[in-house]
C-alpha positions, 0 to 999 in steps of 0.5 A: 473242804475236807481235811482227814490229815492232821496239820502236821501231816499235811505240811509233811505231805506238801513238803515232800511234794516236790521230790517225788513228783518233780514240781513245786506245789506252787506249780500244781496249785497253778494247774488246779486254778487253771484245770476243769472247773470241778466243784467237789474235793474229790473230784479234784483230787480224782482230776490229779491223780487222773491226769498227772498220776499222783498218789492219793496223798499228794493230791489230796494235800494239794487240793487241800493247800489249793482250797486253804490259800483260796479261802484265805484270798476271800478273806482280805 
C-alpha cells in the first residue's frame, strides 16, 4: 500500500470528494470493489482516472481508503 499524504491530508481529500465529483466516496469505493481486478495501487488509481476522470489526488485518496477499509475487514 501506498501512502504519500499524511493523514490529516487524506481525510481532507476524502471529505472533499464528493463536492467535486459528484458521488459519495462510499460510491467510488463500490465501483472499485466491483472494477477490473487490478492488483498494483497504481494501477487502480490509473483505472479511476481513466475511466471516470479524476484528479490524481482523488484517486489516489480513494484507492487509499479502499485498501485501508479492506484490511481492516481482514483483520476481524
Amino acid at each position: 500500500m501506498s501512502q504519500v499524504f499524511s493523514e490529516e491530508t487524506h481525510r481532507n481529500l476524502l471529505s472533499r470528494i464528493p463536492q467535486c465529483t459528484g458521488r459519495e466516496v462510499s460510491d467510488w469505493l463500490r465501483m472499485v470493489d466491483d472494477g477490473p481486478s487490478l492488483f498494483r495501487f497504481e494501477e487502480k488509481v490509473s483505472w479511476l482516472r481513466g475511466e471516470h476522470g479524476l484528479a490524481y489526488g482523488h484517486a489516489k485518496a480513494i484507492i487509499h481508503e479502499y485498501d485501508l477499509r479492506r484490511a481492516a475487514r481482514k483483520l476481524t
